[in-house]
C-alpha distance (Angstrom), angle and dihedral (degrees) to the residues before:
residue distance angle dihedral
X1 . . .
X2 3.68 . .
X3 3.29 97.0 .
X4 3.78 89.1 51.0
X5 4.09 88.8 53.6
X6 3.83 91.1 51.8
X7 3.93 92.7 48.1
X8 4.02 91.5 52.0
X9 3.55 84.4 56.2
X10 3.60 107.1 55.7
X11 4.00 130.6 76.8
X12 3.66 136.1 176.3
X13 3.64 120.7 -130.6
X14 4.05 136.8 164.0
X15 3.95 108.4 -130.0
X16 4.02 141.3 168.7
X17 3.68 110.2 -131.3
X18 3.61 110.6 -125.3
X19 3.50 109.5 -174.2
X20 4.24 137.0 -16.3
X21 3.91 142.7 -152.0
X22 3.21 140.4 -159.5
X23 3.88 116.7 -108.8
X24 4.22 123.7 -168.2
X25 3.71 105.9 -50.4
X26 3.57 117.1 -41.6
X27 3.86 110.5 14.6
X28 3.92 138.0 75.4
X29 3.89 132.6 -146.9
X30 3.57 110.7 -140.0
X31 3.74 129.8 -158.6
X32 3.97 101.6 -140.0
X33 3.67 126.5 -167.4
X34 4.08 108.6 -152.7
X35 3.74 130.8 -159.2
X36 4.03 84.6 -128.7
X37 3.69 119.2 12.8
X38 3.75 95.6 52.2
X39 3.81 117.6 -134.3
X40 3.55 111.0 -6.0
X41 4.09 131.0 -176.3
X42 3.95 111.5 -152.5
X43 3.97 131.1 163.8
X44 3.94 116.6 -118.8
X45 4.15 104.5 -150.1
X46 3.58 116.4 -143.9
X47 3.70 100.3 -10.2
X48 3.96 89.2 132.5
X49 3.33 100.1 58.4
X50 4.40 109.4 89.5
X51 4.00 87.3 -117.5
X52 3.75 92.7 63.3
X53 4.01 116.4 112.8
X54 3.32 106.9 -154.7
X55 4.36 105.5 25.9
X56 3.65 86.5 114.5
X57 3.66 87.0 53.9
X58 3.53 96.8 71.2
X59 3.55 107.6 43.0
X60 3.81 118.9 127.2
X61 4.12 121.3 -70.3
X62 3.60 77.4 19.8
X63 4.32 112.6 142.1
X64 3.81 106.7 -161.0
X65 4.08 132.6 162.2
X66 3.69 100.5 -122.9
X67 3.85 137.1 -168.8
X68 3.92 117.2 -146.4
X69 3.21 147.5 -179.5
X70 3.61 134.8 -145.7
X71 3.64 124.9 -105.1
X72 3.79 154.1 -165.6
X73 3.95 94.0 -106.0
X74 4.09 94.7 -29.5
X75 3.46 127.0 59.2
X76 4.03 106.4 -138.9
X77 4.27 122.9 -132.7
X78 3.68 105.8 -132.0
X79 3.79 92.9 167.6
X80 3.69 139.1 8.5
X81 3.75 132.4 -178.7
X82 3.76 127.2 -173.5
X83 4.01 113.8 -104.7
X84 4.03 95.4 166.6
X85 4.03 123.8 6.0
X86 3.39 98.9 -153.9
X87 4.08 107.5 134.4
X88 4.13 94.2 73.3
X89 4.03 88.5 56.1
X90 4.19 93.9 40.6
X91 4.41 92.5 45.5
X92 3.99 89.9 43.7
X93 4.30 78.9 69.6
X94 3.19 125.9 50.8
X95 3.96 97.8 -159.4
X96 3.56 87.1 46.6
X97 4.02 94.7 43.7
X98 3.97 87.7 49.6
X99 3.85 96.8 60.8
X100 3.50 93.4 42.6
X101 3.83 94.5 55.2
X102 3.95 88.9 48.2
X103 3.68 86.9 46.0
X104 4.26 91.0 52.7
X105 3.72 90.1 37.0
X106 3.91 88.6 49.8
X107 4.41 95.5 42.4
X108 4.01 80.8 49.2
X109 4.39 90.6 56.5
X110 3.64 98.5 53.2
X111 4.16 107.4 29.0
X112 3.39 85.6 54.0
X113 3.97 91.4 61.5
X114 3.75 91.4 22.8
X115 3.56 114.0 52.0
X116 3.97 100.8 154.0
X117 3.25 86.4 69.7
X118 3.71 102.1 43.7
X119 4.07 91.4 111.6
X120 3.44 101.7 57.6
X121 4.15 93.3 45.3
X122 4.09 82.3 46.3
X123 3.56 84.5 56.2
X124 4.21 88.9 46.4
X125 3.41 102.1 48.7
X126 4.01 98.2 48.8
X127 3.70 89.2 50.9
X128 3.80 89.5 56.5
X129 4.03 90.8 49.2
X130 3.53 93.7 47.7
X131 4.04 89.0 44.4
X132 3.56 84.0 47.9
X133 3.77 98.9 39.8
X134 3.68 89.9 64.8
X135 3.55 101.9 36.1
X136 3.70 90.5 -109.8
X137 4.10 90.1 159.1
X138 3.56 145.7 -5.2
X139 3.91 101.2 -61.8
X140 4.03 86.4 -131.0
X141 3.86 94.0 61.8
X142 3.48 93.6 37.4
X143 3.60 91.6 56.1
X144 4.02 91.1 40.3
X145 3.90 83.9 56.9
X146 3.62 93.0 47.2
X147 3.64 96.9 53.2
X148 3.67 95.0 44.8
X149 3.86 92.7 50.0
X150 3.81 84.9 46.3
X151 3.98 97.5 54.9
X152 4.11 88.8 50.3
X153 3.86 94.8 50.3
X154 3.93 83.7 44.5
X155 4.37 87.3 55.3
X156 3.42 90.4 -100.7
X157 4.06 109.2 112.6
X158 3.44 119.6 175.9
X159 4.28 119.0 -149.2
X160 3.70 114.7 -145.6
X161 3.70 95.8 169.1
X162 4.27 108.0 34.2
X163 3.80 127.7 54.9
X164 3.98 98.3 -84.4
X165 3.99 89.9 -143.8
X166 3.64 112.5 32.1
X167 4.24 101.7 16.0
X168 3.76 97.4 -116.4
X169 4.08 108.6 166.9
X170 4.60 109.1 -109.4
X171 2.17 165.1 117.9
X172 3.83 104.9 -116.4
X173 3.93 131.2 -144.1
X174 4.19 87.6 -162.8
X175 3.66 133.2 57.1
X176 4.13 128.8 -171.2
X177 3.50 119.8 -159.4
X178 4.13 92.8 -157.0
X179 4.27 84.3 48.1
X180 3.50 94.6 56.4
X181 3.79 104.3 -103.4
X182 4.22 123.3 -55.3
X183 3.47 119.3 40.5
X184 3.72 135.0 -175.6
X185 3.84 121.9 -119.7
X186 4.19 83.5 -104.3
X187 3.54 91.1 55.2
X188 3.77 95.5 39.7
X189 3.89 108.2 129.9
X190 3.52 113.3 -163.0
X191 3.89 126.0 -96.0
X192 4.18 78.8 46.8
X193 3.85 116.5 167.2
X194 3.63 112.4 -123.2
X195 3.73 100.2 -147.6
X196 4.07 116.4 -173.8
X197 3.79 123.3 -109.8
X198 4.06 87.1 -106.0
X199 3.49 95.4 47.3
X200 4.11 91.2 48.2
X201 4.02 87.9 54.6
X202 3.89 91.4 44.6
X203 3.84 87.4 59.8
X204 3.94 98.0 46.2
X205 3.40 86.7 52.4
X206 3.64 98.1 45.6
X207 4.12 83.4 54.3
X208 4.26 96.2 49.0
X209 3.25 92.0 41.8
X210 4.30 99.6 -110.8
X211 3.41 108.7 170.7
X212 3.66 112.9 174.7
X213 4.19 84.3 55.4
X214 3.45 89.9 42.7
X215 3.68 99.1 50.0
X216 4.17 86.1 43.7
X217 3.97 90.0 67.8
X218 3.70 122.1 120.7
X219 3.35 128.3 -136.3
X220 3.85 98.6 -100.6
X221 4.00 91.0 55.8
X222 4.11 92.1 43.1
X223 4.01 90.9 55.2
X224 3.95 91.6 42.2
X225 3.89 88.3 50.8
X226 3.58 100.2 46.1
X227 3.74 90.8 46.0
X228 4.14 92.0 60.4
X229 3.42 86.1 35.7
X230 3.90 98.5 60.8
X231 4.00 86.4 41.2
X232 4.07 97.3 52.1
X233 4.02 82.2 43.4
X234 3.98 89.1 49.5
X235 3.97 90.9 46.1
X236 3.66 97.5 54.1
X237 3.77 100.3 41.9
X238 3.91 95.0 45.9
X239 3.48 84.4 -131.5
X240 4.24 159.0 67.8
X241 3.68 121.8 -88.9
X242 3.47 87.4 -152.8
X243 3.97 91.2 -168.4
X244 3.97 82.4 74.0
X245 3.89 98.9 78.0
X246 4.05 90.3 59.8
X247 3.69 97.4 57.7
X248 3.87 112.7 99.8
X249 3.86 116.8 -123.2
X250 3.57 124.5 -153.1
């Protein structure tokens, strides 16, 4: 019978680990996101101490194939086995290390109120670790792309190329964070950015995934986007991803 109880409370699930603290003297909570329980909180026992097999396992940026088990208010990590070792590689550089903490802290912010979509941002975030794990990018524009992928699986779209507000065909020399991105000079609220032509392409590609323009940018255009990226991010989450203002801009 017991062993029955235990087995209804275990699952296997792949996950990235997002972030980690310490817990009393030799374990770890770790904030886990899953391909199919969403965002999950569980306590690692004894992975701190040097005899523990799999601490390394669950380190941050970190894609492992974990058994759990259910708990009171933590899950608990009975097993863990490395899917994607991808946190040595990101810490060993700093610019890379940066984005991928603003990326974790960011995948943390909206699975945590959005847990439908919690596969498809899964899916996101470990394709911007591996990108970053092997240097596939500048870390800023992968992160950029990240986010911006992010906010449309959250609901929250942005247009680079049609009129945000009323549909009109661009391209547009103004964009409005609270509009949803380009707008037209009818729709133009006040306080508008006024974004260049370069900068407006760098973005769209950023969002469809256009790599050979995206990697093209110059600096001017990279520095522009990541600014009204950071401030559409901000506007939607009601909040700061405080992770942003360590990650080096060209």
């Amino acid at each position: 019978m017991a062993t029955k109880s235990f087995a209804s409370r275990t699952y296997r699930d792949e996950a990235v680990v997002l972030r980690t603290h310490k817990l009393g003297e030799a374990d770890r909570i770790v904030i886990l996101l899953t391909r199919n329980h969403g965002q999950v909180r569980a306590v690692a026992k004894g992975v701190r101490r040097t005899s523990s097999k799999f601490g390394a396992r669950l380190e941050p940026f970190m894609v492992v194939d974990l058994q759990l088990s259910h708990g009171r208010s933590l899950d608990i990590v009975t097993q863990a086995q490395t899917k994607g070792a991808y946190g040595a590689g990101i810490a060993a550089d700093y610019a890379r290390y940066t984005a991928a903490a603003a990326i974790a802290e960011t995948a943390e912010r909206l699975t945590d109120v959005d847990g439908e979509s919690a596969n498809a941002h899964y899916h996101l975030v470990i394709g911007a670790m591996a990108a970053l794990g092997r240097g596939a990018h500048a870390p800023e524009l992968i992160l950029d792309s990240y986010l911006l992928r992010a906010l449309s699986t959250a609901g929250w779209a942005p247009s680079f190329t049609a009129c945000s507000r009323c549909g009109a065909a661009g391209p547009h020399t103004a964009f409005s964070a609270p509009l949803g991105g380009a707008v037209c000079p009818a729709c133009r609220p006040p306080g508008s950015a006024s974004p260049s032509a370069e900068t407006m392409s760098l973005l769209s590609a950023l969002l469809t995934g256009d790599w050979e323009s995206a990697d093209a940018a110059g600096p001017q255009p990279r520095r522009e986007s990541a600014g009204l990226v950071a401030s559409y991010l901000q506007w939607h989450l009601e909040r700061v991803v405080k992770s942003l203002q360590h990650v080096e801009r060209v």
